[in-house]
N, C-alpha and C positions, 0 to 999 in steps of 0.2 A: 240125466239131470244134474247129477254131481258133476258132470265135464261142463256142463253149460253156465251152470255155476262159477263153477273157477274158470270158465272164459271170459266171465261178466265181469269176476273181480279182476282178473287182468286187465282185461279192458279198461276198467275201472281206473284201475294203478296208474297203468301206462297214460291215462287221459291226464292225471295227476302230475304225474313226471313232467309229461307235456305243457302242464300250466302252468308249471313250477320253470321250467325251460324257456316259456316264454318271458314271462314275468322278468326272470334273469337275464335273458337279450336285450329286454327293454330296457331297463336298469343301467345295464351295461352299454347303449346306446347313448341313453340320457347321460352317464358321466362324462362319455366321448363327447357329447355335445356341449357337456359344460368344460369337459379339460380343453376342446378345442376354441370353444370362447377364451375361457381366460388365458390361453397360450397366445391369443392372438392381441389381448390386450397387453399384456408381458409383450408382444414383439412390438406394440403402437409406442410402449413407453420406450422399448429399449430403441426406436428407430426416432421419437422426440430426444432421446439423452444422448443419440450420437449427430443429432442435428445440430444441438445447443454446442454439444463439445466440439464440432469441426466449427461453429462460428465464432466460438471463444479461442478455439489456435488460430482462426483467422483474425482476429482479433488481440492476439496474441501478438503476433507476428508483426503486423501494423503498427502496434506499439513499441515494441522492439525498432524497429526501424525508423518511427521518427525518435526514437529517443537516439539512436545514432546518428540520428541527424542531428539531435539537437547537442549533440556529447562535443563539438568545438564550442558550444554559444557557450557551455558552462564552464570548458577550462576556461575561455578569455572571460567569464566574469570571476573565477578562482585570480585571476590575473594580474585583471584590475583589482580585485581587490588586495592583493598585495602588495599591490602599488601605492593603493591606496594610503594602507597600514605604513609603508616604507616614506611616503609622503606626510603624513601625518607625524610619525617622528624625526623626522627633517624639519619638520618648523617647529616644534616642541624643542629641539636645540636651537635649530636659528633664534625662535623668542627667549631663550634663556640664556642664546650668547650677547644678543641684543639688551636683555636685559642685565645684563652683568657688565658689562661696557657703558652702560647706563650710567649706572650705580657707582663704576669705577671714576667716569666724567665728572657727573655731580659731585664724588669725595675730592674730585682734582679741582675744581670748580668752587668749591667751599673752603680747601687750603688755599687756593690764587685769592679768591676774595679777601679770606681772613688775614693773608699775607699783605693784601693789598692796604688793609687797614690799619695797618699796623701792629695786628698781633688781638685788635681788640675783638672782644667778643662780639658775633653775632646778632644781631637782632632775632625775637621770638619767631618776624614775620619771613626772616629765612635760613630758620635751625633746620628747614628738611633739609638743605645742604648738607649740612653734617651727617649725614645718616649714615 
């Protein structure tokens, strides 16, 4: 009786271990099952983020090259605009040599008069001559 006893409780035990055993398979199932979902989300995002980045170096690259394209359109506007700037003060002296030759005329042009008159003064209606 006392062996049948300690068979049962063995039995007993071992049924215990057993369900303990399973419980732990399953558990450990169930994590595989969630590690393999979210492994496989981690790979959905990591294969959208190598998608976006090959369309972005393609994209990259395309920009790159029309900007090489466009890299003579900007020296000839760097160009003209220098010409510009170069042309702009060319006439900034031309009107100040024009206007100095002017200015020189008219003082020539109000001595000739005033000589022509004899010396006498001006009228109010053409002292700009004297200027």
């Amino acid at each position: 009786m006392w062996v049948t006893s300690m068979a049962d409780d063995l039995q007993q035990g071992l049924g215990q271990v057993e369900g303990k055993l399973s419980k732990l398979i399953e558990r450990m199932d169930q994590q595989d099952q969630k590690s393999d979902k979210s492994r496989g989300q981690v790979h959905k995002r990591l294969d959208s983020i190598e998608t976006r980045f090959n369309h972005v170096e393609t994209r990259s690259a395309d920009m790159s090259e029309d900007i090489k394209a466009m890299k003579p359109a900007f020296e000839d506007f760097a160009n003209w605009k220098q010409r510009l700037i170069s042309m702009r003060t060319l006439i900034w002296l031309t009107a100040s040599a024009i206007g100095a030759a002017g200015y020189a005329v008219a003082q020539w042009l109000a001595k000739a008069v005033k000589g022509l008159l004899g010396g006498e003064e001006v009228s109010q209606h053409n002292s700009y001559l004297l200027l």
